[in-house]
C-alpha positions, 0 to 999 in steps of 0.5 A, a space after each residue: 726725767 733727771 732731777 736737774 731737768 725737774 729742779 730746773 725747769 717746770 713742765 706745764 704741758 706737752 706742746 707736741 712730739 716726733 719720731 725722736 721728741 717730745 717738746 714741752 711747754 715748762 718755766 725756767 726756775 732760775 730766769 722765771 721765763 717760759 721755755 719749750 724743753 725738747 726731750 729725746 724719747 727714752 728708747 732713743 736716749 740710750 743710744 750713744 748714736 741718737 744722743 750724739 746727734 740730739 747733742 749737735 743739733 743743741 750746739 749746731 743751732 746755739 752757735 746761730 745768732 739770728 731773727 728768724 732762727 730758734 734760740 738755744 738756751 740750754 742743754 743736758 750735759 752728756 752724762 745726765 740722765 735725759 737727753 733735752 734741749 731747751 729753746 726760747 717759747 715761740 707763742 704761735 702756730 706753723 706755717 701748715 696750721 696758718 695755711 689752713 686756715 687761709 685762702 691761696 695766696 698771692 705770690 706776692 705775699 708767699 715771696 715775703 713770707 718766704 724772704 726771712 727764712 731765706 736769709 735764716 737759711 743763708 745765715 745757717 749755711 754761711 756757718 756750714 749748717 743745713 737744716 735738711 728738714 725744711 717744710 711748714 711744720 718747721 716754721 713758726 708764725 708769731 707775732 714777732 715773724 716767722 721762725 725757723 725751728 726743729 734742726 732735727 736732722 742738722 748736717 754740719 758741714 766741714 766743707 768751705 765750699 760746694 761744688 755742683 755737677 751736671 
C-alpha cells in the first residue's frame, strides 16, 4: 500500500472484502482513533474508470451528514498509489448476521428497525444520491442504531426532480 496509507493509518486486521474491496480494521496515527480503510482491489486500482467511481462514492457520501449513514473521514488523493476510502468504525454486525440469529419478527418491530434507514435514505436522495445496493449486508446494527454503509455502487443524480411513467 502507499507509504501516506502506511504513515497514516495502521491496519490491524481485514474486516471483510467485495468484487471492488477490501475493508480493514486500522488506527488513524494522527487522531489516535480506530477507522475502517476501504481499499480498492489492485487489478481495479488501475483502471481510471473504477477509481473514478471509488472517488465518488468517497465525495458522494462525505457531503451526507446523517445519524444513520457512514461517515467519510478521508480518501486517497487521485495521484496516490492505492485507492482507499477511510470511514468512522462501526462496532457491530449487519443486519443479515443479526437476523440469523433471531426469531421472525413482528411487523411492528421490522417497521422500526427499518424507520432510520428510511429517513437515511430521504436524507441521501434529498442530496441527489441513491445508494442502489440497499440490502442487509449493507446495514450495520450497533449500539448506537442502524447504520447505512457501502455506497459501492452510488448514482449521483443531476436531475432536481423525478418523474414516473405507467
Amino acid at each position: 500500500m502507499s507509504d501516506l496509507l502506511h504513515s497514516r493509518y495502521q491496519m490491524r486486521r481485514e474486516l471483510g472484502q467485495g468484487g471492488m474491496s477490501v475493508v480493514y480494521l486500522a488506527v488513524d496515527e494522527r487522531l489516535k482513533r480506530e477507522v475502517a480503510v476501504k481499499v480498492l482491489h489492485p487489478h481495479l486500482a488501475t483502471r481510471a474508470d473504477s477509481r473514478r467511481r471509488f472517488l465518488q462514492e468517497a465525495t458522494a457520501i462525505a457531503r451526507l451528514e446523517h445519524p444513520h449513514i457512514l461517515k467519510i473521514y478521508d480518501y486517497a488523493s487521485p495521484d496516490e498509489e492505492r485507492s482507499y476510502i477511510v470511514s468512522q468504525r462501526i462496532k457491530g454486525v449487519t443486519l443479515k448476521e443479526w437476523m440469523h440469529e433471531q426469531p421472525p419478527l413482528p411487523c411492528e418491530v421490522v417497521s422500526l428497525l427499518a424507520l432510520p434507514i428510511f429517513e437515511a435514505l430521504a436524507h441521501a436522495h434529498a442530496h441527489s444520491i441513491i445508494h442502489r445496493d440497499v440490502k442487509p449486508e449493507n446495514l450495520v446494527l450497533s449500539p448506537n442504531g442502524l447504520k447505512l454503509v457501502d455506497f459501492g455502487i452510488v448514482l449521483v443524480s443531476q436531475a432536481t426532480r423525478f418523474t414516473v411513467s405507467s
